[in-house]
C-alpha positions as CSV (number, residue, x, y, z in Angstrom):
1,X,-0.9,22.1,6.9
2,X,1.8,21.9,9.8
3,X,3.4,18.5,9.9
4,X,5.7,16.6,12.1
5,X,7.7,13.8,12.6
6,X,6.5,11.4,15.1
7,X,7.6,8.1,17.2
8,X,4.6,5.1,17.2
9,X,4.4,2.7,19.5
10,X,6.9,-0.2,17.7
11,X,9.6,3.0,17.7
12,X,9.5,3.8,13.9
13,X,8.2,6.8,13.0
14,X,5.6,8.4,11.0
15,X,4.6,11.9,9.4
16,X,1.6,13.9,11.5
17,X,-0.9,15.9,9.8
18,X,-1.5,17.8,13.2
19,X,-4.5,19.9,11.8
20,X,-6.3,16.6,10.6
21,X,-4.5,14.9,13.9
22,X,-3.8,12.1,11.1
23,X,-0.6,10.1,11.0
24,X,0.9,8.4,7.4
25,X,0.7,5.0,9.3
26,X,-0.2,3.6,12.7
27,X,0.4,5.5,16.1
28,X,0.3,1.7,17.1
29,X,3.2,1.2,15.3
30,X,4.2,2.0,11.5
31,X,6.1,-0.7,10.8
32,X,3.8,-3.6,12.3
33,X,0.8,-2.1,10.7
34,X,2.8,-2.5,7.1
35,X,3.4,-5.6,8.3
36,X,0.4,-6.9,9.4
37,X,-2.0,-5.5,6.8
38,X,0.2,-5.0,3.4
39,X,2.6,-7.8,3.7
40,X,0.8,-10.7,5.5
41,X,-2.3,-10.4,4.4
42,X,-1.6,-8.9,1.0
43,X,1.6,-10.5,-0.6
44,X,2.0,-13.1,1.7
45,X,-1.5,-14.3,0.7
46,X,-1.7,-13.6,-3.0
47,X,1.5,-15.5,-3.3
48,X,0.9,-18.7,-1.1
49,X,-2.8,-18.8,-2.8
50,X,-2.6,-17.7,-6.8
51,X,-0.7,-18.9,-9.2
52,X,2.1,-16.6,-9.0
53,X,2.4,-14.9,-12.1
54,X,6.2,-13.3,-12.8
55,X,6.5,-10.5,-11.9
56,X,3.8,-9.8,-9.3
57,X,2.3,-6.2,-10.2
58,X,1.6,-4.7,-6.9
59,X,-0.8,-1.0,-7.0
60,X,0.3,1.3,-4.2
61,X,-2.8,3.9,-3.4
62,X,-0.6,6.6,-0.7
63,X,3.5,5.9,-1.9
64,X,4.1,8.2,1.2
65,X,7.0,7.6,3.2
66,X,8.0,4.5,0.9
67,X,7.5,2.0,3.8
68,X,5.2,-0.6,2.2
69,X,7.8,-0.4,-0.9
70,X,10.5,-1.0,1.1
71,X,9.2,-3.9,3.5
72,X,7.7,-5.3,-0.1
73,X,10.8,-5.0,-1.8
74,X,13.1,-6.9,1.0
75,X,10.2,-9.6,1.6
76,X,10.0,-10.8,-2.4
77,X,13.7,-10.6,-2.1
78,X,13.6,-13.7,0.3
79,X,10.4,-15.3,-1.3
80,X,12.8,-15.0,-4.9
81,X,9.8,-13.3,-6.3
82,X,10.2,-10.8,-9.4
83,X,7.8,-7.4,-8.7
84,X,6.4,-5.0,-11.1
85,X,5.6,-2.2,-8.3
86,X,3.5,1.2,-9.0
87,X,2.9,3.8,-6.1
88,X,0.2,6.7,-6.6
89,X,0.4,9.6,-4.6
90,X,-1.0,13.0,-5.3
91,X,1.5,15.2,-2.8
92,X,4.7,13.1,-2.4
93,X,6.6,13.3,1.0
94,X,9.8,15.7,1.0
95,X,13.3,14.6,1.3
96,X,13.7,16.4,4.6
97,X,11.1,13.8,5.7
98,X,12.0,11.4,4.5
99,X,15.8,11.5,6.0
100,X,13.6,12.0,9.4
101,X,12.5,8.5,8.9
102,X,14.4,5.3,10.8
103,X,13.0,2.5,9.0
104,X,16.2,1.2,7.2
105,X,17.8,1.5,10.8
106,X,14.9,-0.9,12.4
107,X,14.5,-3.1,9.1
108,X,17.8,-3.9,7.5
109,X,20.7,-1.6,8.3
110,X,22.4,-2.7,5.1
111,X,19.5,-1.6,2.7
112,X,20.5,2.0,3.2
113,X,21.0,2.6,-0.2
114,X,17.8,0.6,-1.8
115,X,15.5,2.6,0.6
116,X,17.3,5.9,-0.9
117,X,17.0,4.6,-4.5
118,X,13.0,4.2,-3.4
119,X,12.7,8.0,-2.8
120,X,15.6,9.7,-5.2
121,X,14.3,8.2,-8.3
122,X,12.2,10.4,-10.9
123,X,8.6,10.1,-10.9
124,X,6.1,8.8,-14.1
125,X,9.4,6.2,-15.2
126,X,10.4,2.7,-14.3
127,X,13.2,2.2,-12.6
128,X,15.2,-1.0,-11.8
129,X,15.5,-0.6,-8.0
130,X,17.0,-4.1,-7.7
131,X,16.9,-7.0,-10.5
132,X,14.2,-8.1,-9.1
133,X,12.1,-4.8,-8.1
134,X,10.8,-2.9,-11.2
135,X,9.2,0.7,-9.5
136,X,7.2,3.2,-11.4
137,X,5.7,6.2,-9.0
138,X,3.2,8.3,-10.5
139,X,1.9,11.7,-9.2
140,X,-1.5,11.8,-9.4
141,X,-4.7,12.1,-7.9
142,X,-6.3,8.6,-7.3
143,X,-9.9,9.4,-9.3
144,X,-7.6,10.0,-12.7
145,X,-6.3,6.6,-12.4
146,X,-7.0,4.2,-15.6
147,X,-5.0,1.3,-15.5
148,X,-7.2,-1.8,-16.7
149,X,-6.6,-5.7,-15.5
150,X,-3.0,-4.8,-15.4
151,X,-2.1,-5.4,-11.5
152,X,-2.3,-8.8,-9.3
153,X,-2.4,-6.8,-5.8
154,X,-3.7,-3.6,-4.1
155,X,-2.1,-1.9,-1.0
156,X,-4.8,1.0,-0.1
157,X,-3.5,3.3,2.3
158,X,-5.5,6.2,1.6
159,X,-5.7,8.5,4.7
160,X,-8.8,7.5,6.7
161,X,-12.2,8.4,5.8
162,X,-12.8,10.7,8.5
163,X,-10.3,12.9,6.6
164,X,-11.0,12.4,3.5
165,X,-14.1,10.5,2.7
166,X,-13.8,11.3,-0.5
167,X,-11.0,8.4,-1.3
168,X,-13.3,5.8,0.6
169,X,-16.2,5.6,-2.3
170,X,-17.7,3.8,-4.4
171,X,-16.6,5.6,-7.2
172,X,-12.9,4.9,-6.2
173,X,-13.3,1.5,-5.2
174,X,-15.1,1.0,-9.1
175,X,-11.5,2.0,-10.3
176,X,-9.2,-0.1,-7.9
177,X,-11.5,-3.6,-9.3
178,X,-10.9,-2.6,-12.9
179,X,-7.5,-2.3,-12.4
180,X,-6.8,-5.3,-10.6
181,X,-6.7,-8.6,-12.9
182,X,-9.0,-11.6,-12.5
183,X,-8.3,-13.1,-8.6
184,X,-6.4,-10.1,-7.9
185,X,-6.9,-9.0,-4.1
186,X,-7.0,-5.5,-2.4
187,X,-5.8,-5.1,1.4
188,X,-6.7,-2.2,3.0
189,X,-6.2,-1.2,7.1
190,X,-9.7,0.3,7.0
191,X,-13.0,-1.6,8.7
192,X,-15.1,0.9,8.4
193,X,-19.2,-0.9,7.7
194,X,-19.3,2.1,4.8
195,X,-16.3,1.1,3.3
196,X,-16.9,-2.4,2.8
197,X,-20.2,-2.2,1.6
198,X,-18.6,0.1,-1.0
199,X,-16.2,-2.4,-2.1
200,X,-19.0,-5.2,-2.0
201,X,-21.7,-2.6,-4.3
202,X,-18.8,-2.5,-7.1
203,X,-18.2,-6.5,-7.0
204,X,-15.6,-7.6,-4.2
205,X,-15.7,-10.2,-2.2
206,X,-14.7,-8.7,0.9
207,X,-14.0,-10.5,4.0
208,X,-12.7,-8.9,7.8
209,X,-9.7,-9.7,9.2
210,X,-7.9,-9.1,12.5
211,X,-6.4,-6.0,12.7
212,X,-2.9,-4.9,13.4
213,X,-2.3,-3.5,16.8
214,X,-4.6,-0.8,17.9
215,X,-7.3,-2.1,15.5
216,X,-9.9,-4.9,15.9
217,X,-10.1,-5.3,11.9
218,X,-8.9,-4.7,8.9
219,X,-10.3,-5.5,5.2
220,X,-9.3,-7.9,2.7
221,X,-11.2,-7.8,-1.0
222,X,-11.3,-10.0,-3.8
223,X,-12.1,-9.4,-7.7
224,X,-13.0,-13.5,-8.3
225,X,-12.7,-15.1,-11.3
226,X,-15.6,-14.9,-13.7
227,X,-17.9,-18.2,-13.4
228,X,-19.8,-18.7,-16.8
229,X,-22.0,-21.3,-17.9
């Protein structure tokens, strides 16, 4: 499929599918949807309402251009938060992409060299990006995922479900609460009525949230902590 690189609204850029007429992040704006979505209402939240456990393990579902690493990776830095980070991707982005890409010159012009280290390191290995930022990326297809209670925070951002409904099920949603631990959360850009019910049938608590720009709402689930009697 014939893809380009494209300019959003905030003036970072994205990847087009133009066959699926599907960008990797906003046409609103990349960087203020990653924002908006991953950081405020994912790490900023998990952090300023759990128990923060050290390091935070963080479940990327879409690595792609290495955005939401990147703006993760320079946000824990200030918070002096330690991150175990994993990012799942089934077709990872080229180089020549990637170098298309002007997010260290719009973020922090002086991270030139983590945002590289993001992309140039192997795949299926940890790596020590900074010491602080532990990244594993693994190439595989989200349904063959089988990590158990082992990560604190999801980012999903799976192409949309008019592309691919397939990643927007209840089957795959069954897989991201397994592998989150008890109270972790799940932040997602998607609203769609089909999508949350399918997070609520496999036992999230799933709340809507204002959207970034160019969306009315955006989804927020929780795996809650077991109540027995």
């Amino acid at each position: 499929m014939k893809r380009k690189i494209i300019t959003t609204s905030d003036g970072s850029k994205t990847i087009q599918i133009e066959e699926w007429n599907e960008q990797y992040h906003s046409i609103h704006g990349a960087i203020q949807e990653a924002n908006h979505v991953f950081l405020k209402h994912g790490l900023l939240f998990y952090s300023e309402n759990y128990s923060v456990s050290n390091p935070i393990s963080i479940l990327e579902i879409g690595f792609g251009t290495g955005l939401n690493a990147f703006l993760t990776l320079i946000e824990a830095e200030k918070l002096k938060l330690a991150l175990n980070y994993v990012g799942v991707e089934a077709y990872p982005v080229q180089l020549e992409e990637i170098n298309q890409l002007n997010y260290v010159e719009l973020i922090s012009k002086n991270q030139d060299a983590i945002f590289e280290k993001l992309h140039n390191t192997s795949w299926e290995e940890q790596h020590e990006i900074t010491s602080s930022f532990l990244l594993k990326k693994q190439q595989k297809f989200f349904k063959d995922i089988e990590d158990k209670n082992e990560f604190n925070l999801i980012y999903f951002d799976a192409f949309g479900a008019r592309v691919q409904p397939n990643l927007w099920t209840e089957d795959i949603f069954k897989i991201m609460f397994d592998a989150l631990k008890e109270n972790g959360v799940l932040v997602t850009y998607s609203a769609k009525g089909s999508v949350r019910r399918a997070m609520q049938a496999v036992g999230f608590t799933v709340e809507r949230l204002p959207g970034p720009p160019g969306k009315r709402e955006m989804l927020r689930a929780q795996k809650k902590e077991s109540i027995t009697f």
